[in-house]
C-alpha positions as CSV (number, residue, x, y, z in Angstrom):
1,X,0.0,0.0,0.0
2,X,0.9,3.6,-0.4
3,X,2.8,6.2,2.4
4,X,1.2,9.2,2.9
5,X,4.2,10.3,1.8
6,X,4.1,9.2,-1.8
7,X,0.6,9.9,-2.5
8,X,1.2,13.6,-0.8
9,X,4.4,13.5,-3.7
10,X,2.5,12.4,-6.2
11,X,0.1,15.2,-6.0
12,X,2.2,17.7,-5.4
13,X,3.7,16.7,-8.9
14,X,0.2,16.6,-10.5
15,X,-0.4,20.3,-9.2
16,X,3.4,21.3,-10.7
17,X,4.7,21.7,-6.8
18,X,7.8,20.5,-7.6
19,X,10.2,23.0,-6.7
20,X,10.4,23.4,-3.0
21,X,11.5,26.3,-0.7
22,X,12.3,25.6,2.6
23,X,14.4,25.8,6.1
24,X,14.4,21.8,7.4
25,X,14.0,20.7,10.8
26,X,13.8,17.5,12.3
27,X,10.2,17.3,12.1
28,X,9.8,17.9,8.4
29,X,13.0,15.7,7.7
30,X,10.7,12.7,6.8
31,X,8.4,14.5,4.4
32,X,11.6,15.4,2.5
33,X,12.7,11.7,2.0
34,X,12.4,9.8,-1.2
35,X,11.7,13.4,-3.1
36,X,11.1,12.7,-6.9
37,X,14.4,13.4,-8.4
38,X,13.2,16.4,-10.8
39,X,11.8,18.1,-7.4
40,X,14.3,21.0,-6.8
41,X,15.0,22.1,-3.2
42,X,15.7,25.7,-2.2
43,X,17.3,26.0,0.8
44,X,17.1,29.6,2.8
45,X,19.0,29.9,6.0
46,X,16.2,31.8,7.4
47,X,12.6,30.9,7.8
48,X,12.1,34.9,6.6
49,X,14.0,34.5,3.4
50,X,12.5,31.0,2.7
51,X,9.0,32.7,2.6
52,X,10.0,36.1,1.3
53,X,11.7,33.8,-1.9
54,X,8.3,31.7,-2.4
55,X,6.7,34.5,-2.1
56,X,8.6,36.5,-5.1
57,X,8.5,33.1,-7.2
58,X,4.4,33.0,-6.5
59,X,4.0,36.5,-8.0
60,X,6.8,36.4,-10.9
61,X,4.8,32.3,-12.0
62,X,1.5,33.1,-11.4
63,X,1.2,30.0,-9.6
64,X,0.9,28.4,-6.3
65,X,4.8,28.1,-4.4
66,X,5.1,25.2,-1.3
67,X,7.3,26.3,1.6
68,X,8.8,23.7,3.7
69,X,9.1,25.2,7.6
70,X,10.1,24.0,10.9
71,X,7.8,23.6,13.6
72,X,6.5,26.5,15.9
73,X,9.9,28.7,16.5
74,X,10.6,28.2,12.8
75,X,7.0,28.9,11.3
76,X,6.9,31.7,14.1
77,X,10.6,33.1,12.3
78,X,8.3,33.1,8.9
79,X,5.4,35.7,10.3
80,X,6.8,38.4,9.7
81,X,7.3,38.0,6.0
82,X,4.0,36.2,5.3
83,X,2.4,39.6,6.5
84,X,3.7,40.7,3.0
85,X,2.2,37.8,0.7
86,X,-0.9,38.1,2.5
87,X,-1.4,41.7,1.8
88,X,-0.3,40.9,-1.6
89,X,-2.3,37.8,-2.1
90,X,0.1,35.3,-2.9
91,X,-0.9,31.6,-2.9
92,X,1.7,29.8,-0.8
93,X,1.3,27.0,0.6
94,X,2.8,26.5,3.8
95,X,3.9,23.0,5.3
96,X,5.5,22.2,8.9
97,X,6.7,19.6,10.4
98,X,5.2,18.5,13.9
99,X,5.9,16.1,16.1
100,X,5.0,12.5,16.7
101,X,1.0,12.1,17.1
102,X,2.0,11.1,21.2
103,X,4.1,13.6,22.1
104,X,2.0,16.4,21.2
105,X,-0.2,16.5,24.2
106,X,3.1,16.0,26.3
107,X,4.4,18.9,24.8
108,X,7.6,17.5,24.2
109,X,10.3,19.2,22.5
110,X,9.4,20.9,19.0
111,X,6.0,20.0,19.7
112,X,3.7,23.0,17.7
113,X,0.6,22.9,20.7
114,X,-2.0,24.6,18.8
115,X,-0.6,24.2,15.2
116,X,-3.8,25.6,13.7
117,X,-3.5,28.7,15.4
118,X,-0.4,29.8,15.2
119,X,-0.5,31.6,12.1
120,X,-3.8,33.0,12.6
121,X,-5.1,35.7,11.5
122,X,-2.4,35.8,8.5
123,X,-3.3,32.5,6.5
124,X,-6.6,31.7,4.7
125,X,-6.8,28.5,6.3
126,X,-4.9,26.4,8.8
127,X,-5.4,22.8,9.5
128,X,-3.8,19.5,11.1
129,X,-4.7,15.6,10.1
130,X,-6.8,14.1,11.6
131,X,-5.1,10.8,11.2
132,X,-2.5,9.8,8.7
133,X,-5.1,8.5,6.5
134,X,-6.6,12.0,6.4
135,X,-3.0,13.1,5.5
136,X,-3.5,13.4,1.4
137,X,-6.8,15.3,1.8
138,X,-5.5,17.8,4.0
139,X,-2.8,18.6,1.7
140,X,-4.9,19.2,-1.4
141,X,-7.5,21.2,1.1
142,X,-4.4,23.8,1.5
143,X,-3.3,24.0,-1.6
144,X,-6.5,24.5,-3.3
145,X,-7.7,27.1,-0.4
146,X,-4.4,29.0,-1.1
147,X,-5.4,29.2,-5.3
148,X,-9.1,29.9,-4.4
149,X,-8.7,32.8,-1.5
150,X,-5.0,34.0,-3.0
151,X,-4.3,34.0,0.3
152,X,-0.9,31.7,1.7
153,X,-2.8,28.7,3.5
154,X,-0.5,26.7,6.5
155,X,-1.0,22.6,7.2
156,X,0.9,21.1,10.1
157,X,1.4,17.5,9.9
158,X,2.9,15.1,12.4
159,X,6.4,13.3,11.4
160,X,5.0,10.0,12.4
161,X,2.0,10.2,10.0
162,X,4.2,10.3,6.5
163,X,5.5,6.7,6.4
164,X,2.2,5.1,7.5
165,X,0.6,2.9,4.9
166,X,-2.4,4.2,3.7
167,X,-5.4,1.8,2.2
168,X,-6.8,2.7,-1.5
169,X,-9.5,5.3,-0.9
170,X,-6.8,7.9,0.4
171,X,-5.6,8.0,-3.5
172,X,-8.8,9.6,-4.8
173,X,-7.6,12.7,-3.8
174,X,-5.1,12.7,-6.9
175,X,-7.4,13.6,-9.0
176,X,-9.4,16.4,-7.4
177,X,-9.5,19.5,-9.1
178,X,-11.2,23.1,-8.1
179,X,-11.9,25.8,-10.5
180,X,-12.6,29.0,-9.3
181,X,-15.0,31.5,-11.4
182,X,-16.4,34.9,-10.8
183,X,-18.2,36.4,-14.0
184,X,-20.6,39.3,-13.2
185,X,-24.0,38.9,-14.6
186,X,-25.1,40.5,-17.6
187,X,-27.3,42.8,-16.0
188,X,-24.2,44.1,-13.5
189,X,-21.7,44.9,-16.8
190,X,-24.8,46.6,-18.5
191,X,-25.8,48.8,-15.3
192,X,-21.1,49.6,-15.0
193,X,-21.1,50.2,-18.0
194,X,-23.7,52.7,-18.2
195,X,-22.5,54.6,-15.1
196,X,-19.6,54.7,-16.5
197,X,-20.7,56.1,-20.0
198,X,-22.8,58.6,-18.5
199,X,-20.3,60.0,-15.9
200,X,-19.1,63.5,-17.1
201,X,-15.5,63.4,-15.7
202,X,-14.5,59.7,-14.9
203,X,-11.1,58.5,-13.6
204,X,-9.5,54.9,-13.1
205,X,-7.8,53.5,-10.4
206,X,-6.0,50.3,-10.7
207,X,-4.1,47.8,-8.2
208,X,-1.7,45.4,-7.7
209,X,-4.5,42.5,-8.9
210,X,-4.4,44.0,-12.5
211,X,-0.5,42.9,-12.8
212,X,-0.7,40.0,-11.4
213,X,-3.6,38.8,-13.5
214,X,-1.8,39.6,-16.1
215,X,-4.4,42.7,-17.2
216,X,-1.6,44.9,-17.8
217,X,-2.4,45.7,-21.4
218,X,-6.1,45.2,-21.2
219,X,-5.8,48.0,-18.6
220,X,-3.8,50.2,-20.7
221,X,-6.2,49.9,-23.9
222,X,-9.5,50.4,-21.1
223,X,-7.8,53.7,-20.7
224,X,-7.2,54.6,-23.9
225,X,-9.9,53.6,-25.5
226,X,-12.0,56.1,-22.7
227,X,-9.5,58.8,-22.2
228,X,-9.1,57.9,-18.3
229,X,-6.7,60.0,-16.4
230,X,-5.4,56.7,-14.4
231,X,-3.9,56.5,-10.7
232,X,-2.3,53.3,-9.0
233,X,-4.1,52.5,-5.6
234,X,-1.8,53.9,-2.7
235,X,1.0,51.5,-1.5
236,X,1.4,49.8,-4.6
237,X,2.9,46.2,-4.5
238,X,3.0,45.9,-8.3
239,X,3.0,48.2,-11.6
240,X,-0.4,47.5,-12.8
241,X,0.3,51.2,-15.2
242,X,3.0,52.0,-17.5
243,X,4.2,55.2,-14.7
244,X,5.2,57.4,-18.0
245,X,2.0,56.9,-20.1
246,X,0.3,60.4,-20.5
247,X,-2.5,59.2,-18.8
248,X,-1.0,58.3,-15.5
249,X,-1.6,60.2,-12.9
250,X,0.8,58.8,-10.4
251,X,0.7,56.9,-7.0
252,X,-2.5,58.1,-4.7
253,X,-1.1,59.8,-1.8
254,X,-1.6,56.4,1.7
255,X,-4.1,59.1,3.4
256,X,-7.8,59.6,3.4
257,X,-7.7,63.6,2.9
258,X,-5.0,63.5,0.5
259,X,-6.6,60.7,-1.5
260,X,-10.1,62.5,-1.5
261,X,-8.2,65.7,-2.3
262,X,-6.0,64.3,-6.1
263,X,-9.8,62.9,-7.4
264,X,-11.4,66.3,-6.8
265,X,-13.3,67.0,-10.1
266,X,-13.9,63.6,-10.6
267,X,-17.9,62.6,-10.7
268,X,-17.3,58.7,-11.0
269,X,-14.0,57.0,-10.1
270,X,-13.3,53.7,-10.9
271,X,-11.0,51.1,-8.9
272,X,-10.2,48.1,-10.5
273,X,-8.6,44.9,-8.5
274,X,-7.6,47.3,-5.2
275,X,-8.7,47.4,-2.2
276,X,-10.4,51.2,-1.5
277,X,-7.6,52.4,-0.2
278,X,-4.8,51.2,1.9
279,X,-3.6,54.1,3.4
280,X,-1.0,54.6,6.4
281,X,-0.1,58.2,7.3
282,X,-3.2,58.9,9.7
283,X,-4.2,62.4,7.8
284,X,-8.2,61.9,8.4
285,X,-11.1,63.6,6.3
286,X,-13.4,63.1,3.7
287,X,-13.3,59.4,2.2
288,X,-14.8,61.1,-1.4
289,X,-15.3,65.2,-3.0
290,X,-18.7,65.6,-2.5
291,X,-20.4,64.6,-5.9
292,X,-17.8,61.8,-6.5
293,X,-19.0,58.6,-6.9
294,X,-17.3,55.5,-6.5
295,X,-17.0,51.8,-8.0
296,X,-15.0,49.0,-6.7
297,X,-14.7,45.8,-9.0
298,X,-12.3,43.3,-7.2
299,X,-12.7,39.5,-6.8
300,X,-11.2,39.7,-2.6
301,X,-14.6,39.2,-1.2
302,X,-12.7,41.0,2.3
303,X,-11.6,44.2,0.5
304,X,-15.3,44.6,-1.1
305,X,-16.8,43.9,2.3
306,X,-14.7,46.2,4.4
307,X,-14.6,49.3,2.4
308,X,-15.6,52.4,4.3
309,X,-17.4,54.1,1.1
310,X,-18.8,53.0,-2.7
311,X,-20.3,50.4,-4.6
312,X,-18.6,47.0,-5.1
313,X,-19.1,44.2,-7.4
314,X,-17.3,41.2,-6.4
315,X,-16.2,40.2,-9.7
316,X,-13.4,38.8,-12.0
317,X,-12.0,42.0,-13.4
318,X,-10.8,40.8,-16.4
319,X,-14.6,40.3,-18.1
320,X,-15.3,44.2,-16.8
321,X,-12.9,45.3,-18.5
322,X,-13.6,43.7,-21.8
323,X,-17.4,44.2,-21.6
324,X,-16.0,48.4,-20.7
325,X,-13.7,48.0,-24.0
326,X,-17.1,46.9,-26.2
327,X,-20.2,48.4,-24.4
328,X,-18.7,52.4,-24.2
329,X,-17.9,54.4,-26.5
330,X,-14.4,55.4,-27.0
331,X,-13.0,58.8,-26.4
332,X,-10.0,60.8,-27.7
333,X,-6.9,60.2,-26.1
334,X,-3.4,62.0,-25.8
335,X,-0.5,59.8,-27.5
336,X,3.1,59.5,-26.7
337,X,5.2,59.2,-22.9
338,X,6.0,61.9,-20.8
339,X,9.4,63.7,-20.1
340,X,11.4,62.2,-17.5
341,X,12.8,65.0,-15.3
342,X,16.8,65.4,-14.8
343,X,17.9,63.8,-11.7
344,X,18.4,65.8,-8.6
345,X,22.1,65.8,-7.6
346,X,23.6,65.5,-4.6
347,X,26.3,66.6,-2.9
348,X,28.6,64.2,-0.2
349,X,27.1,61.2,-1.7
350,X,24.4,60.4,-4.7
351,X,20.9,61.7,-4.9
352,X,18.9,58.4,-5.3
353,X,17.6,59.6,-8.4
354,X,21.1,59.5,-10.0
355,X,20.8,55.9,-9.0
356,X,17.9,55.4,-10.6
357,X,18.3,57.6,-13.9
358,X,21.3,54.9,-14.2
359,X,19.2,52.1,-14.0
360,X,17.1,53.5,-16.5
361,X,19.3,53.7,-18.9
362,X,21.5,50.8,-18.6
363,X,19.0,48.2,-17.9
364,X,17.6,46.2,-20.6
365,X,14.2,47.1,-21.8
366,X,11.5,44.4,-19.3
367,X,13.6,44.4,-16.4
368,X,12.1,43.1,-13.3
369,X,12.6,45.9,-10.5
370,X,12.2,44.2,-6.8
371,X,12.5,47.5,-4.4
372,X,12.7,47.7,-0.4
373,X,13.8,50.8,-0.3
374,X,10.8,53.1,1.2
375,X,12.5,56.2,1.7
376,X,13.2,56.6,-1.8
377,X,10.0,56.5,-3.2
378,X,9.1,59.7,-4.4
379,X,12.8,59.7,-6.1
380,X,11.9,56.0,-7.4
381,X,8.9,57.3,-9.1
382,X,10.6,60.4,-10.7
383,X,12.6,58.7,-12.7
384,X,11.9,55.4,-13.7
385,X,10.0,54.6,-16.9
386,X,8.4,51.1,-16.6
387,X,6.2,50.0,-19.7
388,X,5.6,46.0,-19.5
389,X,3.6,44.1,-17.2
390,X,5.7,42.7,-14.0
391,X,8.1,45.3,-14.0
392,X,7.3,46.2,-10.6
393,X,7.3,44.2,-6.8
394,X,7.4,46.1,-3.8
395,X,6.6,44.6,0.0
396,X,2.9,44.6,0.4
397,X,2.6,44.9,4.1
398,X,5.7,47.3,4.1
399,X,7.4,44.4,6.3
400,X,11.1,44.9,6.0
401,X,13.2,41.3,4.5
402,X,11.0,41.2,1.3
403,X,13.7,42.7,-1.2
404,X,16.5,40.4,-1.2
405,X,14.5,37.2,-1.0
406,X,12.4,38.3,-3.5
407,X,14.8,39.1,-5.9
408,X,15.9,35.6,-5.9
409,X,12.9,34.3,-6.3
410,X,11.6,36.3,-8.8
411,X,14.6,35.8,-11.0
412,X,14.6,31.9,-10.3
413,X,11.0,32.1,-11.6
414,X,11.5,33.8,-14.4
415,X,14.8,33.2,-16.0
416,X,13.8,35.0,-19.5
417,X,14.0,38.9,-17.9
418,X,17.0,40.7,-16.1
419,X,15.6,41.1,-12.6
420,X,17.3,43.7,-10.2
421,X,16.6,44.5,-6.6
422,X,17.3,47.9,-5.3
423,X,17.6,47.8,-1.8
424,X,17.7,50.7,1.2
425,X,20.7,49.8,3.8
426,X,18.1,49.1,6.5
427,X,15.8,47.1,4.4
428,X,18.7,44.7,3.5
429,X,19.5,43.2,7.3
430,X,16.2,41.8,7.4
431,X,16.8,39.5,4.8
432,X,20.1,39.4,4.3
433,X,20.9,35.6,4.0
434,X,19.1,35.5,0.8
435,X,22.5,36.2,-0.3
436,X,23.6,32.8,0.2
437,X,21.0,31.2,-1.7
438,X,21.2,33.5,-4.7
439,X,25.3,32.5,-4.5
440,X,24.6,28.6,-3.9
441,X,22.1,28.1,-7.1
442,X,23.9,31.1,-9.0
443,X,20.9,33.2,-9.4
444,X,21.2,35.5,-12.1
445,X,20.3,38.7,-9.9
446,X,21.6,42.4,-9.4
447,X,21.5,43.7,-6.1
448,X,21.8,47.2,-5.8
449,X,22.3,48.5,-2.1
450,X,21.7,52.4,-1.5
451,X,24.1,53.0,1.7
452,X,22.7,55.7,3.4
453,X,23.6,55.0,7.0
454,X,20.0,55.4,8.6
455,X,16.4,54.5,8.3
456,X,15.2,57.4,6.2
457,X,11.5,56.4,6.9
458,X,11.5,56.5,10.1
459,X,13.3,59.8,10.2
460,X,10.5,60.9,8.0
461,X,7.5,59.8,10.0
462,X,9.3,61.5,13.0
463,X,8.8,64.6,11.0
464,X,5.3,63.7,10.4
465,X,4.5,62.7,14.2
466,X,6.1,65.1,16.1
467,X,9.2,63.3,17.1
468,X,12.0,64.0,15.4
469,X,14.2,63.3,18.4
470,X,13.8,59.6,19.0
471,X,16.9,57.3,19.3
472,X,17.4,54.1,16.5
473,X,17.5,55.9,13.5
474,X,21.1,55.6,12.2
475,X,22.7,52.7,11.1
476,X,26.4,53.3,10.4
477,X,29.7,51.3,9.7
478,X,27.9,48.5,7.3
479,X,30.1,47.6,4.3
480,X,27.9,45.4,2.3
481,X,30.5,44.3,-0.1
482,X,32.2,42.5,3.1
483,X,29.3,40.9,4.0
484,X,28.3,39.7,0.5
485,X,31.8,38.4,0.0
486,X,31.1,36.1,2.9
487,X,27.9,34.9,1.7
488,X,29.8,34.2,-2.2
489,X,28.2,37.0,-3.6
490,X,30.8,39.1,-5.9
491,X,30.3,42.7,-4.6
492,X,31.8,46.2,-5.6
493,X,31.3,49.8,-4.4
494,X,30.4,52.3,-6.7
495,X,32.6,55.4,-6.6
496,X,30.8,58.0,-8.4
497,X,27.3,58.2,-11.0
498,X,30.2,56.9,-14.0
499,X,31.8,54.2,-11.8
500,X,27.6,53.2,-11.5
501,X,26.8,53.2,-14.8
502,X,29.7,51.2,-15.9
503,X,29.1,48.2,-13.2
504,X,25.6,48.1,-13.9
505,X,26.1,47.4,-17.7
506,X,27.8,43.8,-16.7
507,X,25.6,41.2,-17.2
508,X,27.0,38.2,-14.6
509,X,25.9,34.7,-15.1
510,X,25.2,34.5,-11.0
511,X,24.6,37.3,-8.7
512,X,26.1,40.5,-8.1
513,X,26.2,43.3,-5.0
514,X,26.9,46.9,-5.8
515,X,26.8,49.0,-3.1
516,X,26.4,52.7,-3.4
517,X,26.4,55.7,-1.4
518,X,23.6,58.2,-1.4
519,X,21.8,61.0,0.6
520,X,19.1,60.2,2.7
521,X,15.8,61.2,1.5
522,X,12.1,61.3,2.6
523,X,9.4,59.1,0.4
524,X,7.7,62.3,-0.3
C-alpha cells in the first residue's frame, strides 16, 4: 500500500509543486525523504528568506509556491514576511513539520501545541490531520484554499504520519481539481457600464490584482480607449500602469484627505482589483469630494466587504474590462510618454535619483525591479520609466526582509528577464541571508544597495508625528561588499554616478552586489 508520503508526492507533482523552498528541521525531515528526483530544493537559511523567496516566485509564475518550515519557532521566524504575501495575495502553501501524534499532548520538544492557530489571523486556512489516513486530503485542502482565497494557507502534519501505509480510498484525492469563477452577470456589466458612459469626468484606479492577473495591457487599452486620467491604488505592491504613459496620474497619496483631495473634479472613479484604499499616514477627512461617486470591481470578497465608502461588485475584473472596451464608446486620447525629469544631484554622496536615472538607462528594456527601499520612493517614481507588465514588486505589508529574497525568487521564476533589486541599507539586514541562496544556485540577480547609514523612513514619520528626536535611526559602519563576500556574492562599491553606470552594464551569469552611497531622503 501507499505512504502518505508518496501519494502527498504524487500530487504535489500533478499540481506542478515540484520545486520546493524551505528551512528543514527535524520534524519535516521525513516529508523530505524519497523526493522525486526532478523536485528541486531551495534551501534559505532563514525561515524569513525561505517565505519572502516563495513569495517572489508566486508572484513572478502566477502560480501556487510550497514552503517547507520547521515547527512552531521556525514557522513563528516566517510571520513576519507572510504579512507581506498576505497583503499581496500570494498563494503559498505552507507546510510544517510537527511532532509525533504522542508527544504532542506532552508537549515534548518541538511539539507545535495549537498548530492551527499559530499563524492565525495571517493564512486563509490552517489545518492538522486528523489521522495519517486523512494526510492526502488535508494537503490538497491547503493548496487548493491558497489558489481559491490568494491567500498563503498553513497545514501542520505530524512526522510519524508520513510513512504510514495508507489503504486505497486515500488515493482519490489525486485527482481532485477546483476551478474558481467569478463572471458578473449580464445585468451588472450593463448597469457599469452605463454609469460609466454617462459620468461626465471619470477617472481609473488600478491595483496590484491588475498585474498580477496579467491585465496589464487590457488596462492600458481600457484607458485609452476612454481617455481615463489613471492612478495606482496607494501602497502599490505591483506596476499594474505603465508610470510614464500620458494618462498616469501617479501613486495616490496612503491618506484619506490626500486621497479624496487628487480625485477632486472627478464625478465617477473607478477602482479596479484594489482594495479602496490602503492608506498609512493617519491624515483623516473626507473618504470622497462631495459629488464623487465610486466603484469598486475586485474579486477579494474581504476588500469589497470592508470598504468604508462606494459600490462594489465582487467580480473577475478581467470580463469588466472587456465588456468596458465593447459596451462604451471610445473617447479621444493623448498619444506619446512623458518627459522624464533630470535627476536631482547631490552633494557628499548620490541623490537616489542618480541611482535610478542609471538604471534606467542601462538596464535592458523588461527588467524586473524588486524595491525595499521606502525612503526613496518619491525619487523612485521620478525617474523610472516602466512600460511591461511585471516590471514592478514592492513589499505589500511594508514588512522589512522582502527585497532580497524576493529578488531571488523572482529571477529563479523567471529566467527570460533581467531582474534587479534595489535595496535601502536598513531594508537589507532583514533578509540578508538571501545572499547565500542567490550564491549557492547562481541566481542571475543584481542587487543594488543604497548606503545611506539610517532608516530614512523613520526619520520621516518622525517629522510627520512630532518626534523627530527619537533614538534608532542611524545605522552606520555596514560595508555590504564584506558581507556579500562572505555569503559568495561578488560585490563592488560604486565610486561616483560613472563608476555606477559602468558596473551596472555587466551582465554576470550569477549574482552580483553593488553598493552605493547616497543622501538620505524622505518618500515624499
Amino acid at each position: 500500500m501507499p505512504t502518505a508520503r508518496r501519494l502527498a508526492h504524487e500530487f504535489l507533482d500533478r499540481r506542478g509543486l515540484t520545486t520546493i523552498f524551505g528551512n528543514p528541521g527535524s520534524n519535516e525531515l521525513p516529508f523530505l525523504a524519497e523526493l522525486p528526483d526532478h523536485f528541486r530544493y531551495v534551501l534559505g537559511l532563514h525561515e524569513g528568506a525561505v517565505v519572502g523567496m516563495a513569495d517572489g516566485y508566486a508572484q513572478v509564475t502566477g502560480r501556487p509556491a510550497l514552503v517547507n518550515l520547521h515547527a512552531a519557532a521556525g514557522s513563528g521566524n516566517a510571520m513576519g514576511a507572510l504579512t507581506n504575501a498576505v497583503h499581496s495575495r500570494t498563494p503559498l502553501v505552507l507546510t510544517a513539520g510537527q511532532q509525533v501524534r504522542s508527544a504532542i499532548g506532552l508537549e515534548a520538544m518541538l511539539a507545535n501545541v495549537g498548530a492551527t492557530q499559530l499563524m492565525h489571523p495571517l493564512v486563509g486556512w490552517s489545518g492538522e490531520p486528523s489521522c495519517a489516513q486523512d494526510v492526502p486530503r488535508s494537503l490538497a485542502q491547503a493548496v487548493f484554499e491558497a489558489e481559491l482565497q490568494r491567500r498563503p494557507s498553513y497545514l501542520s502534519v505530524p512526522y510519524d504520519d508520513w510513512a504510514a501505509e495508507l489503504d486505497g480510498t486515500a488515493a482519490v484525492t489525486l485527482d481532485r481539481t477546483v476551478h474558481r469563477g467569478l463572471t458578473p452577470s449580464q445585468a451588472q456589466l450593463d448597469d457599469l457600464a452605463a454609469q460609466v458612459a454617462a459620468a461626465r469626468n471619470p477617472a481609473l484606479v488600478l491595483g496590484g490584482d491588475i498585474d498580477a492577473a496579467g491585465l496589464f495591457g487590457r488596462a492600458v487599452a481600457l484607458a485609452e480607449h476612454l481617455a481615463l486620467p489613471t492612478w495606482v491604488a496607494p501602497s502599490p505592491h505591483r506596476l499594474p500602469f505603465p508610470n510614464r504613459h500620458p494618462l498616469f496620474r501617479g501613486v495616490l497619496p496612503a491618506g484619506i484627505a490626500p486621497v479624496s483631495a487628487a480625485l477632486t473634479g472627478h464625478d465617477l472613479v473607478l477602482v479596479l482589483g484594489a482594495p479602496v484604499f490602503r492608506y498609512h499616514q493617519h491624515v483623516p477627512g473626507e473618504f470622497l469630494p462631495a459629488g464623487t461617486r465610486l466603484v469598486q470591481v475586485t474579486d477579494d470578497a474581504g476588500a469589497a466587504a470592508r470598504a468604508p465608502m462606494g459600490e462594489a461588485l465582487v467580480a473577475d475584473p478581467a470580463p469588466v474590462i472587456e465588456a468596458l472596451l465593447t459596451r462604451v464608446p471610445g473617447r479621444t486620447s493623448a498619444g506619446g510618454h512623458a518627459e522624464i525629469p533630470e535627476p536631482k544631484t547631490g552633494g557628499k554622496a548620490l541623490h537616489p535619483e542618480q541611482v535610478f536615472a542609471a538604471l534606467r538607462e542601462t538596464q535592458p528594456d523588461g527588467t524586473r525591479y524588486v524595491v525595499e527601499s521606502t525612503s526613496t520612493n518619491s525619487a523612485w517614481w521620478r525617474q523610472m520609466d516602466l512600460r511591461h507588465e511585471g516590471s514592478y514588486f514592492f513589499p505589500a505589508a511594508g514588512g522589512l526582509g522582502f527585497g532580497l529574497p524576493a529578488a531571488v525568487g523572482v529571477a529563479m521564476g523567471s529566467p527570460d528577464r533581467p531582474v534587479v533589486g534595489v535595496i535601502g541599507d536598513g531594508s537589507a539586514n532583514y533578509g540578508i541571508t538571501a545572499l547565500w541562496t542567490a550564491a549557492h544556485y547562481r541566481v542571475p540577480v543584481t542587487f543594488v544597495i543604497l548606503r545611506n547609514g539610517v532608516y530614512g523612513a523613520l526619520r520621516w514619520f518622525g517629522e510627520l508625528l512630532g518626534t523627530p528626536d527619537v533614538p534608532g535611526t542611524e545605522i552606520p559602519g555596514l560595508d555590504f561588499t564584506a558581507i556579500a563576500a562572505g555569503y559568495g556574492v561578488p560585490a563592488t562599491t560604486a565610486l561616483d554616478e560613472d563608476d555606477l553606470r559602468t558596473q551596472l552594464k555587466t551582465t554576470p551569469d550569477g549574482p552580483q552586489l553593488i553598493q552605493v552611497d547616497t543622501e538620505p531622503t524622505t518618500p515624499e
